[in-house]
NUKOL-195753 format. One line per 3 residues: number of its first residue (from 1); their letters; for each residue x negated, y, z of N, C-alpha, C. Coordinates in steps of 0.05 Angstrom, whole numbers, plus 5000, padded with zeros to 4 digits. Atoms other than C-alpha are relative to their C-alpha. Layout:
NUM = a = X/Y/Z/X/Y/Z/X/Y/Z; ...
# end
This chain:
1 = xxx = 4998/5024/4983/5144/6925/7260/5022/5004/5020; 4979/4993/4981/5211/6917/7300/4985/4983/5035; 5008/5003/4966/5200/6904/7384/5029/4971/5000
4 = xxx = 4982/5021/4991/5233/6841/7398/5019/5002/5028; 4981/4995/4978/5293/6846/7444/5000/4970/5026; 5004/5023/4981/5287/6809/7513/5029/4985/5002
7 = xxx = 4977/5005/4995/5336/6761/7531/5017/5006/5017; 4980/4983/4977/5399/6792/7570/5005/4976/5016; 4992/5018/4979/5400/6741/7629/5007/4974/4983
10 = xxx = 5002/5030/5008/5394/6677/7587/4978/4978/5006; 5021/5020/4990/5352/6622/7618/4996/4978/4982; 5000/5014/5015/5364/6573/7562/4987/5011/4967
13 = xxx = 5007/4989/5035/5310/6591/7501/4990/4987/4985; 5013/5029/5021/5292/6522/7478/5024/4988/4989; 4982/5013/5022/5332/6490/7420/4994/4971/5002
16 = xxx = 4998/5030/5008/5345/6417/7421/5008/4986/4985; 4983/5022/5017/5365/6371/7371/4989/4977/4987; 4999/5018/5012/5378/6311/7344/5021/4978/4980
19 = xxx = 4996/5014/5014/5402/6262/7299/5028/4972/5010; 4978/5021/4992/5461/6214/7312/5018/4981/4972; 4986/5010/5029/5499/6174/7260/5029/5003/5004
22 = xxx = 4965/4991/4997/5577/6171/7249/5014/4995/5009; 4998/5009/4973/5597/6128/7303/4996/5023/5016; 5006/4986/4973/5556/6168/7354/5012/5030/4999
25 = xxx = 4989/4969/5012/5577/6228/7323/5034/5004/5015; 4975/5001/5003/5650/6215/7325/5008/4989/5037; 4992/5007/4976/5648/6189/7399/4992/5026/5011
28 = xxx = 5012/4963/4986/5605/6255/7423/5026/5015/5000; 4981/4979/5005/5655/6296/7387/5029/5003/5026; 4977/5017/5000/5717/6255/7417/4990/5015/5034
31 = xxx = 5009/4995/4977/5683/6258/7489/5006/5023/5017; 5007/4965/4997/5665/6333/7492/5029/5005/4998; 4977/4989/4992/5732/6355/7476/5023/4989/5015
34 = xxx = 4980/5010/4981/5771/6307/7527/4991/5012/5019; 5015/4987/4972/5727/6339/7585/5007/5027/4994; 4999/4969/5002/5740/6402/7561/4971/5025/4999
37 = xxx = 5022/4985/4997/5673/6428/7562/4986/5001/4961; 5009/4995/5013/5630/6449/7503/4982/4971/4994; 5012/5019/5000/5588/6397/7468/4972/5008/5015
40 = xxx = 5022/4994/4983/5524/6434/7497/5001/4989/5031; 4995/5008/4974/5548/6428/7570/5003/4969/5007; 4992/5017/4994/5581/6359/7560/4969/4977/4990
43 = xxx = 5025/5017/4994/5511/6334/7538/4972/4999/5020; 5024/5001/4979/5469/6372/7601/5015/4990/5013; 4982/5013/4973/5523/6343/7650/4990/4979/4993
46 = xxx = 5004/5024/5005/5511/6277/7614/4968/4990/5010; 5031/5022/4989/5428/6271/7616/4990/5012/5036; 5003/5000/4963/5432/6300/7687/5003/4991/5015
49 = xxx = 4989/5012/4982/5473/6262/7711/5020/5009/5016; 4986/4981/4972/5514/6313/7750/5030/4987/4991; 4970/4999/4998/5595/6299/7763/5008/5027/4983
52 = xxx = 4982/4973/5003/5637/6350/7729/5027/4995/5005; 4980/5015/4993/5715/6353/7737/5007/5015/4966; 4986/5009/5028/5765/6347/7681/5027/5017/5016
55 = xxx = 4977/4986/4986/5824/6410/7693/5018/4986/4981; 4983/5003/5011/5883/6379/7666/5021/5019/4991; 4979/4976/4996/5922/6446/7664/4981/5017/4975
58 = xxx = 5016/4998/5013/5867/6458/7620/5017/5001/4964; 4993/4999/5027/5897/6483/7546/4986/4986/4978; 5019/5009/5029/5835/6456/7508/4995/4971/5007
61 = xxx = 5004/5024/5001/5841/6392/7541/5028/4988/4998; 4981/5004/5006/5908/6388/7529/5010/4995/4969; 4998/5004/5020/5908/6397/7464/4976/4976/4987
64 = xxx = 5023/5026/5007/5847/6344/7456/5015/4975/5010; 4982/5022/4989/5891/6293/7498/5021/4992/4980; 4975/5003/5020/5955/6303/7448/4977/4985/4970
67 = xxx = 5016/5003/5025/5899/6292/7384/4995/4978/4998; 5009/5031/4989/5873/6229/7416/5020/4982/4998; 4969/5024/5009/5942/6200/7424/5004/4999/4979
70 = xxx = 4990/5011/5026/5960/6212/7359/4985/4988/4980; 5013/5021/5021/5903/6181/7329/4998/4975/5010; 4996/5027/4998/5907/6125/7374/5028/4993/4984
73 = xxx = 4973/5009/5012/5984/6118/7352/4998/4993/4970; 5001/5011/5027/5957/6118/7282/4985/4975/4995; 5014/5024/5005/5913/6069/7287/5012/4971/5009
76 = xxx = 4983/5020/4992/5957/6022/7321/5018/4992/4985; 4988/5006/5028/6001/6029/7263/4986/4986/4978; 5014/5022/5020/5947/5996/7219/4991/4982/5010
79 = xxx = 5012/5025/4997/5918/5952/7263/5017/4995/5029; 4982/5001/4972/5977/5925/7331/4977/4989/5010; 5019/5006/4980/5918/5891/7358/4975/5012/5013
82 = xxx = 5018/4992/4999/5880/5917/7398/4970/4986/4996; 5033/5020/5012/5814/5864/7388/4992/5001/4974; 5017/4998/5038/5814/5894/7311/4985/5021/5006
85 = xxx = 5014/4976/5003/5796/5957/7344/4966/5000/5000; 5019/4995/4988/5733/5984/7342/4990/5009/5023; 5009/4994/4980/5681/5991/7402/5008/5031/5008
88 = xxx = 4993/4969/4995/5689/6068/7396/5027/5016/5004; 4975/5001/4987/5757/6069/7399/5017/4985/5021; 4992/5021/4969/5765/6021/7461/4987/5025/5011
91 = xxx = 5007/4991/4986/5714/6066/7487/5022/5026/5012; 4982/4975/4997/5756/6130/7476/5025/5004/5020; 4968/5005/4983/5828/6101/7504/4994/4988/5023
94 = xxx = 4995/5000/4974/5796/6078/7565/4989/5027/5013; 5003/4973/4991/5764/6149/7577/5024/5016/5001; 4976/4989/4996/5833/6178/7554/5016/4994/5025
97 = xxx = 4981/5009/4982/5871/6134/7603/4993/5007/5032; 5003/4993/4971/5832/6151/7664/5004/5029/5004; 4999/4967/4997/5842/6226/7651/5029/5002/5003
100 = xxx = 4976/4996/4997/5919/6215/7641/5004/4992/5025; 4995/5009/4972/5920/6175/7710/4997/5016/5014; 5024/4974/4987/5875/6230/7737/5031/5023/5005
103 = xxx = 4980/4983/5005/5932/6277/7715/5025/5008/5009; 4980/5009/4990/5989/6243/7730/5012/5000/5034; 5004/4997/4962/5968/6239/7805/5007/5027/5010
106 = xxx = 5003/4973/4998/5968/6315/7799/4976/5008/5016; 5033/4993/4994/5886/6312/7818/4987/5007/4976; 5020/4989/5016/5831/6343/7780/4981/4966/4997
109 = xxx = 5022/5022/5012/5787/6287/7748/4983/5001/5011; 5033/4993/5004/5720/6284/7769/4990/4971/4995; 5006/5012/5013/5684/6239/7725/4967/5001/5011
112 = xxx = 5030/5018/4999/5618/6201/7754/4991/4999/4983; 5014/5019/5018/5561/6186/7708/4988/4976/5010; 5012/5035/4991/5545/6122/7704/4968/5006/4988
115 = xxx = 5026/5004/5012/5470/6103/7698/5008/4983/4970; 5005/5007/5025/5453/6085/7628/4987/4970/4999; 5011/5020/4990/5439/6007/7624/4987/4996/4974
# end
């Protein structure tokens, strides 16, 4: 019989999950790596409610920012209007655009949650 090993300073020992479809999927994904945070984190910041900020100097959100553009740029190549887009990609490029403004200013993001309506 092996002795089960305690946890080394981890407070998190419940597993959560669930189910999303390919939409929700694809916006989560999209989300999480513009914030730069992990999808774990960017979903307790989310049902908490808490602010987090958004480092622009940030390599992994830098490289999520460049990915974003170029799939917006692709998609604009198939469709110039934007009213063909889909909801999830409106959503995306106005999240992108407040992070580049954010940026631009040379401030750190910090991104409000909004209540859920």
């Amino acid at each position: 019989m092996t002795i089960k090993k305690k946890p080394y300073k981890r407070t998190r020992q419940i597993t959560v999950s669930f189910r999303v479809n390919e939409e929700e999927q694809e916006i989560l994904n999209r989300k999480a790596a513009l914030s730069g945070l992990t999808k774990q984190d960017y979903l307790i910041h989310c049902i908490t409610q808490r602010d987090y900020v958004i480092d622009g100097r940030n390599t992994r959100v830098q490289k999520a920012i460049s990915k974003q553009i170029n799939e917006l740029i692709e998609l604009l190549k198939k469709q110039s209007f934007i009213k063909d887009w889909e909801c999830k990609d409106i959503e995306v490029l106005e999240y992108l655009l407040k992070i580049i403004i954010s940026i631009k200013k040379g401030a750190q993001i910090k991104v409000e949650m909004e209540p859920r309506k």
